[in-house]
N, C-alpha and C positions, 0 to 999 in steps of 0.2 A: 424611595431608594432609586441609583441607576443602577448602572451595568457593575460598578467597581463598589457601591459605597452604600451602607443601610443606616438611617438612625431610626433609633427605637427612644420613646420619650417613659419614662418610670417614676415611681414614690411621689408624694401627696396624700400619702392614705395613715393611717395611725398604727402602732404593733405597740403593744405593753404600754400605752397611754403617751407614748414620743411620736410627733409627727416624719415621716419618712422623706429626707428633703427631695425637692424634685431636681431631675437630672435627665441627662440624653446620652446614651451609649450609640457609638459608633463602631460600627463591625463594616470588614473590607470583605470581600471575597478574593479566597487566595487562588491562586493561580494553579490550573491541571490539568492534566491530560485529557482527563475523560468528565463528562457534567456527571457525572454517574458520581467521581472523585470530588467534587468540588463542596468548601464547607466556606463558612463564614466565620474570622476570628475576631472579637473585640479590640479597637487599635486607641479608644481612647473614651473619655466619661467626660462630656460638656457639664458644668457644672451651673446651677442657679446661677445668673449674673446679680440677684440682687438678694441675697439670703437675708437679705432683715424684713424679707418681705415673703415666709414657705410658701404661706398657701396662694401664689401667683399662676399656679397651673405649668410652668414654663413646659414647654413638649409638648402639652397639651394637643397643639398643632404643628407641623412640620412638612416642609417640603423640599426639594433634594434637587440641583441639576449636577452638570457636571464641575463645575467648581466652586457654587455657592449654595447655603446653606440655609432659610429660611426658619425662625421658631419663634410661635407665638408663645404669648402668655397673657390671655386672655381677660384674667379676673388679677392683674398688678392695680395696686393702688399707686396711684401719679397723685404728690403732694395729699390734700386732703380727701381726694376722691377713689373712693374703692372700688375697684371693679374698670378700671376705666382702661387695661390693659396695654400692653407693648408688642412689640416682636424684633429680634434680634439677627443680625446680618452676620452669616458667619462664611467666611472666604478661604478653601484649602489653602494651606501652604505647605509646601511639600509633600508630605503624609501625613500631617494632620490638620485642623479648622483652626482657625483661630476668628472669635468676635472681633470683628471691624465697625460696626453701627448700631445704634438703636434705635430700631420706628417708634413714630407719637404720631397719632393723627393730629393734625393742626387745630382743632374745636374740639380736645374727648373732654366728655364729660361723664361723671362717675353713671359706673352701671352699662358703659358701651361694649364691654368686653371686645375691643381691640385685638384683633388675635387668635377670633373664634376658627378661623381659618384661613391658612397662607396658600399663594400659588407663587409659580414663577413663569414667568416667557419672556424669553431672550432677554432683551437690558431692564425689565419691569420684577419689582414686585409688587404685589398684589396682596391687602390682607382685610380679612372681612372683620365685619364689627355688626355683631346680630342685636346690639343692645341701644343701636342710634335711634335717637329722638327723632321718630318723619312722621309724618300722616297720623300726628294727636299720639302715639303711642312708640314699644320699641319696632318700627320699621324694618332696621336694618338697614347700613350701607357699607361699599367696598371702595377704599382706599387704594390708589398707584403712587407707584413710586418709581423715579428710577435717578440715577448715579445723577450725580452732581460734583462736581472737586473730588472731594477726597470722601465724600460721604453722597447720602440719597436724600433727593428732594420730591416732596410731595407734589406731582401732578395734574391729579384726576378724583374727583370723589363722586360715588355715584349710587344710585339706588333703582329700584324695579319702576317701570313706568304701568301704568298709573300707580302701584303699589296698595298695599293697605296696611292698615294698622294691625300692629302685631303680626308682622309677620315671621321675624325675625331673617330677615333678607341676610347673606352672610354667611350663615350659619356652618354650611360644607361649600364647599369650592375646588374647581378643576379645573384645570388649564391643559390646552394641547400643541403642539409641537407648529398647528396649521393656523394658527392663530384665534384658536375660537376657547370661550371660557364658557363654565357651566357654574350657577351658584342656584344655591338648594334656599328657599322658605320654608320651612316645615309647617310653622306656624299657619300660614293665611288660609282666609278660611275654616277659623272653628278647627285648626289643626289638619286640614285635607291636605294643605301643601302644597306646593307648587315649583319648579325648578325654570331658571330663565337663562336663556342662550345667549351670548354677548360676542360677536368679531370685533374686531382690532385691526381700525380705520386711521393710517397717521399720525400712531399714539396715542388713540381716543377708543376707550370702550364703548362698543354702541349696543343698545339692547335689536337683538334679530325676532327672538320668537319665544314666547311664555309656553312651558308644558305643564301640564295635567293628565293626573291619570283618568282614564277613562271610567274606571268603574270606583272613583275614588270618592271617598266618604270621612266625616267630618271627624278626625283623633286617628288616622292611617299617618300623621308626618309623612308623606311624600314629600322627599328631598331633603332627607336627614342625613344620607350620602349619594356623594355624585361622583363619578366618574367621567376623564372621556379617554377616547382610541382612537384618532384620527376621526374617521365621517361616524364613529358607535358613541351613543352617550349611553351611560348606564342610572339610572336614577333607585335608590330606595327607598323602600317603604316599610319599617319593620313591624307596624305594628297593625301590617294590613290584614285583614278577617280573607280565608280564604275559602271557598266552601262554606261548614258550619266550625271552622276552624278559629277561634278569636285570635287575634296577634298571630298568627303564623307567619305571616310578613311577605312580603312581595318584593321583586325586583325589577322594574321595566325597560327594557330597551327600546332606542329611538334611532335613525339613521338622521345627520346631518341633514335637511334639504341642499339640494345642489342650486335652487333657484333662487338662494336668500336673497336680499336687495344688497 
């Protein structure tokens, strides 16, 4: 969401044995006097761009700036390959979106799930794919993107250094206003997890610094979601054991270094 505009991503799921197609609701925030006043009304319903195709996830992932619109779909079948996923460029016009592009990463290959998660920063999009073939297994990598003509051309493709297999590199993703991205591995490591920092060097993602939870232990997914807030990164962990508590879940905060390279 920003300041004017929220999408909410729905259906995929099954009622009375018919699948519920998928879809994105768009709700404005109306204008008031007081925030105490302020409500949010539905102004339009993005619809599957490829309905011969339900179970694509579409919404699945979504991200929002001020005038463009970002939605994965993760698990789309491209030609004979399932799972090898999209994400869709959708640009306001006037008071409502309207789709302008469709991403492909340039190599998918079925099972990349393309779409596991989108960011945006200034003329880039950004869309991860937790299901890439790297290091003998699913890796994990993230895709850039930015305008070309009249459409977006792929840039940058990138993954965790050194990385490991299975990690599912990709998987959540976050972007901030100061130039710094955060993408989550849940996977690496026997499911402990890991989240890696990345600035933005000249239109080049560079990796700055690998986090770990400190008291992080092997099926905790750290870095199932990321956040950031300017110099706060917020990392999660849900399925972290806290006390004698199993799964009660954790949440860690990091401050930026100010002394990155």
């Amino acid at each position: 969401m920003n300041a004017e505009y929220a999408l909410i991503g729905a259906g995929g799921t099954y009622s009375a044995g018919q699948q519920i197609p998928r879809t994105v609701y768009v709700f404005r925030r109306d204008k008031a006097t007081t925030a105490a006043s302020e409500n949010w009304t539905e102004k339009q319903l993005l619809e599957n761009p490829r309905p011969q195709d339900p179970g694509n996830f579409f919404g699945g992932s979504l991200t929002l700036s001020k005038d463009l619109a970002l939605i994965g779909a993760r698990t789309s079948t491209i030609n004979d390959n399932p799972g090898q996923g999209l994400a869709y460029v959708y640009a306001r016009s006037g008071a409502g979106w309207k789709l302008t592009d469709t991403l492909m990463a340039s190599d998918g290959a079925p099972r990349d799930n393309f779409g596991s998660s989108v960011a945006l920063y200034e003329n880039s999009a950004l869309v991860g794919a937790q299901g890439v073939f790297t290091v003998g297994s699913s890796g994990g990598a993230v895709y850039q993107f930015q305008p070309s003509g009249s459409g977006w051309q792929q840039t940058q493709k990138f993954s965790a250094t050194p990385g490991s297999a299975l990690s599912l590199f990709g998987a959540a993703m976050s972007a901030s206003n100061e130039g710094a991205l955060l993408i989550g591995a849940y996977a690496t490591n026997n499911y402990r997890g890991a989240a890696y920092l990345f600035n933005i060097r000249k239109d080049t993602w560079l990796q700055r610094k690998e986090l770990l939870a400190n008291d992080g232990v092997a099926g905790n997914v750290f870095g199932y979601y990321t956040a950031l807030d300017g110099e706060t990164i917020l990392v999660g962990s849900y399925t972290a054991q806290v006390n004698d508590n199993l799964k009660q879940g954790a949440a860690y905060f990091y401050r930026i270094p100010k002394n990155l390279p």
